[in-house]
Structure formats: C-alpha cells, structure tokens
C-alpha positions in Angstrom: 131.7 -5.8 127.8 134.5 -4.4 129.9 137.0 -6.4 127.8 135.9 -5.8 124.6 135.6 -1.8 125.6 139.6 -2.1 126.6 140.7 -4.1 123.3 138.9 -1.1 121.3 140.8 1.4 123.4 143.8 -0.3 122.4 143.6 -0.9 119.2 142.2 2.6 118.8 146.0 3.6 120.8 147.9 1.6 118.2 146.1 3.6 115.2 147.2 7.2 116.6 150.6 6.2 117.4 150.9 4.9 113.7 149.4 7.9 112.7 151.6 10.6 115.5 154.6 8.3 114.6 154.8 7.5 110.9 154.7 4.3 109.0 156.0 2.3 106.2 154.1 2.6 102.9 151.7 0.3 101.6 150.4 2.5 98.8 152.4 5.3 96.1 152.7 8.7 97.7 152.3 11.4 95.6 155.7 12.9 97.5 155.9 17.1 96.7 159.9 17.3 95.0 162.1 20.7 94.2 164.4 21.0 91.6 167.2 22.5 93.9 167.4 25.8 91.7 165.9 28.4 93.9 165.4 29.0 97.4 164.0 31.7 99.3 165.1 33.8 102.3 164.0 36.7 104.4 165.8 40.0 103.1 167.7 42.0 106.2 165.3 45.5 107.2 166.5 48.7 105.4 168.0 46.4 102.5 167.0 47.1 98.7 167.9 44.1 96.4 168.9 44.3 92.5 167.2 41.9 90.0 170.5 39.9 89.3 172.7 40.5 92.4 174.9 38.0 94.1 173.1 37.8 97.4 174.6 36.9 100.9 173.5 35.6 103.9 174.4 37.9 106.7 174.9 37.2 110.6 170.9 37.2 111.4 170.4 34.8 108.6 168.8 37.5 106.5 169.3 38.2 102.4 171.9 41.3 102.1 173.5 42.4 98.6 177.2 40.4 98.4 180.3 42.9 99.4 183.8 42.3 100.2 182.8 41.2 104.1 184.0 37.5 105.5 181.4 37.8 108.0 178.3 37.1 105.4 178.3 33.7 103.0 177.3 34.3 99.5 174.3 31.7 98.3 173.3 33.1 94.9 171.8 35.2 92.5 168.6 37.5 92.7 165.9 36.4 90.4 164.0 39.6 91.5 164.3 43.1 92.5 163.1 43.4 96.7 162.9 46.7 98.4 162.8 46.0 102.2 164.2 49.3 102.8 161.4 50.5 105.5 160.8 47.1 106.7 162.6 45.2 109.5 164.4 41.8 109.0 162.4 39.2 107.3 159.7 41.5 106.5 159.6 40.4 102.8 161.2 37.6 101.0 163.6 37.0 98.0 163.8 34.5 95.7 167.2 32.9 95.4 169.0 31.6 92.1 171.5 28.3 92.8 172.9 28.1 89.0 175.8 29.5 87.4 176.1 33.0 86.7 178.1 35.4 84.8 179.7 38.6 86.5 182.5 40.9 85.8 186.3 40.1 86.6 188.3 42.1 89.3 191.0 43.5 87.1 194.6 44.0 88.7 197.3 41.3 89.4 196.3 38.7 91.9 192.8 39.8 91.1 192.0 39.1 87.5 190.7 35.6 86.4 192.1 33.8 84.0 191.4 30.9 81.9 194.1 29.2 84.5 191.8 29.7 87.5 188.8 27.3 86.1 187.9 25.0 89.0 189.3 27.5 91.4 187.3 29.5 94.4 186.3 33.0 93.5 185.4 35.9 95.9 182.7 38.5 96.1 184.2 42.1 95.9 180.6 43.2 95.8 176.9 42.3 94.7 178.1 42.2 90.8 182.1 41.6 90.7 184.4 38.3 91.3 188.1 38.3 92.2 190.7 35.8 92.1 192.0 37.2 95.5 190.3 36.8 98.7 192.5 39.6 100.0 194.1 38.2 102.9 190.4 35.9 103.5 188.6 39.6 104.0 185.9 38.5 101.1 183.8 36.0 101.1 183.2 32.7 98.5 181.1 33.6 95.9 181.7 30.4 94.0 184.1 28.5 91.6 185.2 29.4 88.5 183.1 27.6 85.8 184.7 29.6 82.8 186.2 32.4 81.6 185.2 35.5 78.8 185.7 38.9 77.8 182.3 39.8 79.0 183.0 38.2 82.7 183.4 35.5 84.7 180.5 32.3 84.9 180.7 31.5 88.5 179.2 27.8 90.0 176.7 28.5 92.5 175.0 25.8 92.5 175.1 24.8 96.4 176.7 21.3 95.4 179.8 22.2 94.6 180.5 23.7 98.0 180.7 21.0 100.4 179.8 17.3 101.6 176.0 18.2 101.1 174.0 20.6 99.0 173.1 22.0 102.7 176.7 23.2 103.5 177.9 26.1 101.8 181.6 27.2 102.1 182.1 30.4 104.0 185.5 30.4 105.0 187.9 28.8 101.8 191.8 28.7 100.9 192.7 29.1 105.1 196.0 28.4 106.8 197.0 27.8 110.4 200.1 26.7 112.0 201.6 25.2 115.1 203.9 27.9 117.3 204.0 26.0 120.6 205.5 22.5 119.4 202.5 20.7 121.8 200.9 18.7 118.6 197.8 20.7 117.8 197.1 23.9 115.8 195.0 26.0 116.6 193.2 28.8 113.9 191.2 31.7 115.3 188.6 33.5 113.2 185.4 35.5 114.5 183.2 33.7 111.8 184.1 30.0 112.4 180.8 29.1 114.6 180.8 26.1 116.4 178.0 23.7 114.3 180.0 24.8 111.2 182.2 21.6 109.5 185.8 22.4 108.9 187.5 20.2 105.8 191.2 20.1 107.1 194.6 18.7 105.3 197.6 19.1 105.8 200.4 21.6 104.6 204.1 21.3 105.4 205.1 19.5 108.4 208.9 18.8 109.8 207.8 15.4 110.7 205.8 12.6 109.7 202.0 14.1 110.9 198.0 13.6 110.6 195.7 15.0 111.3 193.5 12.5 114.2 190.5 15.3 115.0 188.9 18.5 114.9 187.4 20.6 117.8 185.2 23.0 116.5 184.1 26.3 118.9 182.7 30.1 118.0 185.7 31.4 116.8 188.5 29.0 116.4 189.0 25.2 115.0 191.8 23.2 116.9 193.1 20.2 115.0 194.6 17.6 116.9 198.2 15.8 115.2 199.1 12.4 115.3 202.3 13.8 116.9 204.6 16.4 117.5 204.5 18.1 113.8 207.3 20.9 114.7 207.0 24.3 114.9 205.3 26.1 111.8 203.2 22.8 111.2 200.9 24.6 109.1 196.9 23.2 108.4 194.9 24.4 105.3 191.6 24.1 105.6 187.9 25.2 104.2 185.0 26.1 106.7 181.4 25.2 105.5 178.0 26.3 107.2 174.6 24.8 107.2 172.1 26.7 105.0 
C-alpha cells in the first residue's frame, strides 16, 4: 500500500511539473495572434493627446505628443483623442497606430523633403510635422520617408523598418563619433544612449586599414573597440535602437 501510495505521489509530481513547466503539443492550439498595427501605452499625467498625433515615448515610458526633443522615441500615430490632463502617469491608455502616415514637410533648406530623400530617416519637429534635418541629432526619428506630395510627407512607422526586430525602435539615427586619443577605440557620449539599448555601428573614414571588433554599451556613451590603431579623427557612424 505504501508503495503504490508513493508511485501516485509521483506520478501525480510529474503531471504538475508538466503542467508549471510547459510541454510539447499533442493537439491544435487555438493560439491568440495580433496583426502588429496597433499597440497601446499608458499616456504621461497632465498630457492631452490629439486624434492623429505622432506620439512619443518619453523617459518614464509613458505616451507624450512628439516634439523636437532626442530624449523621447517616436512609435506612431494616435488613433484616438486621450485627455490625461488631471491624471498621473499611466492613468489612462492610448491606442497606438504602427502604419504609414502622412504629415506636413518642414519647409527651409536642409529641412524640406524631397522626392530625393525617399528611404531616408525623417525627424519629428513636433506632434504633426517631419523634417529632413535632425538639427544637430536634437529631434528625434519619426520614421522613413515612404513618399513624397504637395499635401505632406507619408512617413513608415511601421516598427519593422527600424531595426533587427519589430521590438527595437531607432531612437538615436545618422550619429558620428571619432577617435582623438590614437589608443584604437572611439568613444560617443550621449545622455540618451542607455545601456540595454543595441547600437548598429560602421565605419566612416579611417587613416588606416580598421574594423570595428566590439561594442561596449553603458548609460550614456557607446565605446567601439578597432581592430587597430585607426588614427586620429577615425570617425564611427552609427544608429541607436531601444527595446519597446
């Protein structure tokens, strides 16, 4: 009796772990999917949101309007109008739109975009208008430029196009850095780079023969080991992308 009593305890053991730890299928799973074309996010306290507003994702993780500040990472397009404006942060939720979207053109030279800048990163100057220019990388990414019209500028927001995975987003884009010290690394300094963010790096001009053989990421700058001795003004372009 006291044997059978401890194979039951066992096999009893062996079911829960199956169920606690997971197992392989032996029948169709009705699996719950998502299209990828919306997601939704907390809006920051004291915030009011526009139907139709590139949105941004600001320090706290919270939904702000987009404006011309590197420190927040644009995600998309408000499919609703939010007033949060006496709540706190996350007190309601927006919905998100990952598509492409028209907006108006920054006008000016080194601003405007033109059929020539298709493919090309565009920057938020604020929750409704794209320029060429990220003004000396002061604006964030708002996207890439899909196409061009008299009526605006479609911009690809879709969170694809942004990175290595639809879970990265580009926050940092078009950045240079350059060796000063001849000691085979270059170093870049920014108050947004975060240390779990991925940094895309190639290299620029270089006096010698050079690679690029790592990448140290840290809050607040990237260092990017060489192969060798690249020279002074060994400069590094590079691209930093964020998990969202």
């Amino acid at each position: 009796m006291k044997k059978a009593s401890w194979i039951i305890t066992i096999m009893l053991a062996i079911v829960i772990a199956g169920i606690a730890f997971g197992a392989a299928l032996t029948a169709d799973r009705a699996t719950p999917r998502r299209d990828g074309a919306t997601i939704n996010v907390g809006v920051a306290a004291t915030t009011k949101i526009y139907a139709g507003a590139m949105i941004a994702i600001n320090a706290s993780e919270y939904a702000v309007p987009a404006a011309a500040s590197i420190a927040n990472a644009v995600i998309g397009r408000a499919e609703e109008y939010v007033d949060n404006s006496a709540g706190t942060d996350g007190a309601k939720t927006i919905t998100i739109g990952t598509g492409i979207y028209r907006y108006a053109n920054h006008s000016g030279i080194g601003n405007a975009i033109s059929d020539n800048d298709i493919g090309k990163p565009c920057y938020a100057l604020d929750d409704q208008t794209v320029s060429l220019s990220s003004s000396d990388s002061t604006r964030p990414i708002a996207g890439r430029v899909f196409d061009v019209e008299s009526a605006g500028v479609w911009v690809d927001m879709r969170r694809s196009e942004y990175g290595p995975s639809p879970a990265y987003v580009v926050v940092f884009a078009n950045a240079t850095a350059y060796e000063n010290d001849s000691d085979g690394q270059v170093i870049a300094t920014h108050p947004i780079i975060k240390s779990t963010d991925r940094v895309v790096a190639s290299m620029g001009n270089a006096t010698a023969s050079v690679f690029i053989n790592g990448t140290v990421v840290a809050d607040g700058s990237a260092t990017f080991g060489l192969s060798g001795n690249g020279g002074v003004g060994t400069q590094i372009n590079f691209e930093v992308l964020r998990a969202k």
